[in-house]
N, C-alpha and C positions, 0 to 999 in steps of 0.2 A: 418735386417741383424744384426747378433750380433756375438762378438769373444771370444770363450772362450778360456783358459787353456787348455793344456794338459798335462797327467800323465800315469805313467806304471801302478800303481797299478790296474788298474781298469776304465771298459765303466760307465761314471758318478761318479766317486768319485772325491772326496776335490782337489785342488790343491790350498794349502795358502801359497809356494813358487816360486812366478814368476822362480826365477834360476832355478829351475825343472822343469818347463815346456820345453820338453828336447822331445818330439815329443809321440807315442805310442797313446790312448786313446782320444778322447777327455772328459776333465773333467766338470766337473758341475760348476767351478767356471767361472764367468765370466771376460773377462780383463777389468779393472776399467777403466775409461773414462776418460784422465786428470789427472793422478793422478802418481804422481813421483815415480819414480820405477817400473811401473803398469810391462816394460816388461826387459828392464837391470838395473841393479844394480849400483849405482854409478861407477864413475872413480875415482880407485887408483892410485896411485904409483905405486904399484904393477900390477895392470893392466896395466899400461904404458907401463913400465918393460917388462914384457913378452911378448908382442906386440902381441898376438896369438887372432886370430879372437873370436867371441863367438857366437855361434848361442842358437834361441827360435823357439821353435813352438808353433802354437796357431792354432786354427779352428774357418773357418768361418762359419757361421751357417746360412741360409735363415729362418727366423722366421714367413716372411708374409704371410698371405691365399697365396699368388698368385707365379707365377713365378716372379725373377726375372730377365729380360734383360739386357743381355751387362754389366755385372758385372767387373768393373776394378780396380784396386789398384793402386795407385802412393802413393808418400811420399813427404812432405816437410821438409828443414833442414833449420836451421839456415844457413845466410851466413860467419859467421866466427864459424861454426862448426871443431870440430876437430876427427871426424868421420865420416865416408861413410856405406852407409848401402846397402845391397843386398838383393831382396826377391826373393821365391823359391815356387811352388805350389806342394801340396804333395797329391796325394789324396790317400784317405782313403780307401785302398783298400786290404785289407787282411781282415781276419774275426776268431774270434776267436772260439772255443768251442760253444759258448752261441749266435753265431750269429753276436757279437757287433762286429762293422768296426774298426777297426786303419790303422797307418799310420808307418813307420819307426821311430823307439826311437834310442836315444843316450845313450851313459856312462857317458858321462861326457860335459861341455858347452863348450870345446873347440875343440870336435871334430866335424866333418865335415858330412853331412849324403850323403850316399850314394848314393840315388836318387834322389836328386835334380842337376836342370839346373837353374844357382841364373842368375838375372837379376842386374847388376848395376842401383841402384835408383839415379841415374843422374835427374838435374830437366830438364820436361818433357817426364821422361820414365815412362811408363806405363806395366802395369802388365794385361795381359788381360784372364779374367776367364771365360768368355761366359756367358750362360745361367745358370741360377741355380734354378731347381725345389722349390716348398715349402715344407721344409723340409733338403733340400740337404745339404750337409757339402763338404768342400775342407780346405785340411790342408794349411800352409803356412809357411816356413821356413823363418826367419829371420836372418842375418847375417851383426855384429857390424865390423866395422874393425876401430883400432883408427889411426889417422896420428899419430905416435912416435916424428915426428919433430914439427910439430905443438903440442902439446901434451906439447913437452917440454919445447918449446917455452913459451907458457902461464902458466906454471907452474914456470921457473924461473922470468919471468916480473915483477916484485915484485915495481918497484917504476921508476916513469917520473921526468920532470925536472919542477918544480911549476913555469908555466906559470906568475903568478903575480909577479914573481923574478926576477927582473931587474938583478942580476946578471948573474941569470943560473946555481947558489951552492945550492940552496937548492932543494928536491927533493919532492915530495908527492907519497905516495900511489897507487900503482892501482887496482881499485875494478877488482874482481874476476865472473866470473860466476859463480852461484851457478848450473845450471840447464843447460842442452841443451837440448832445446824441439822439440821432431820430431814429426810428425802428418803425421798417417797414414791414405788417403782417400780413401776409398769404393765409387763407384759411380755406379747406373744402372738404364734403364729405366727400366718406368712401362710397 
């Protein structure tokens, strides 16, 4: 099983900007395994700000000789996460000129697509794909939502009361998360 990118331009072309994988295509890049940023973009200010969901599409891809069975998706979060996320199965069902499948594309990463039915990734919710030939592709819509009050919350926290102060005047620092890391699991039998 492997997930690539997806892109308008083109069946197998580049996509070297995660924020653009925005649905249409599946492209030839693959999403990077672990690796920061591989599918949203940090949290601003400004994404805070305009509280507006953001969606990615990506494709999954069965690479194995074989079928795969009982293929499912769930997600883990951090538990003091400050975002909820929603996923969405899109398949790839339109075809172009030349044959190549896609899937429904966006304009922009805050609008919403049309044919998706999103699933709250609540933990223990599961996303269920069924079978998947060797070969076979299902798109996947992905959808950020950030808590605005949590959000805020941890953005003003800025300094606690320095427990070694017997008074309680002086205050210390509080470290920041640099990362919120979600893990998206593929699961199927052989």
């Amino acid at each position: 099983m492997k997930l690539y990118y997806t892109t308008t331009t083109g069946y197998l072309n580049e996509q070297p900007n995660p924020e653009r994988s925005l649905g249409g295509f599946q492209a030839a890049t693959p999403v990077a395994n672990d690796d920061f940023s591989n599918i949203f973009d940090e949290i601003s200010v400004m994404t805070i700000r305009s509280g507006r969901d953001e969606y990615r599409a990506i494709v999954l891809k069965n690479e194995f000789p074989s079928k795969a069975k009982n293929v499912q998706l769930s997600m883990e979060l951090p538990e003091d996460s400050i975002c909820s996320y929603k996923l969405a199965l899109a398949p790839l069902d339109m075809t172009d000129e030349n044959g190549n499948v896609y899937m429904e594309s966006l304009q922009a990463m805050n609008n919403k697509p049309f044919r998706a039915t999103f699933v709250d990734m609540v933990p223990g919710a599961v996303v269920e794909v069924g079978n998947m030939d060797q070969g076979a592709v299902i798109g996947i819509w992905l959808c950020r939502h950030i808590d605005k009050d949590a959000a805020r919350q941890q953005y003003n926290d800025v300094c606690k009361p320095d427990p070694s102060d017997p008074t309680g005047r002086r205050y210390i620092g509080v470290e920041k998360p640099t990362e919120e890391l979600v893990n998206l699991n593929i699961t199927w039998d052989d």
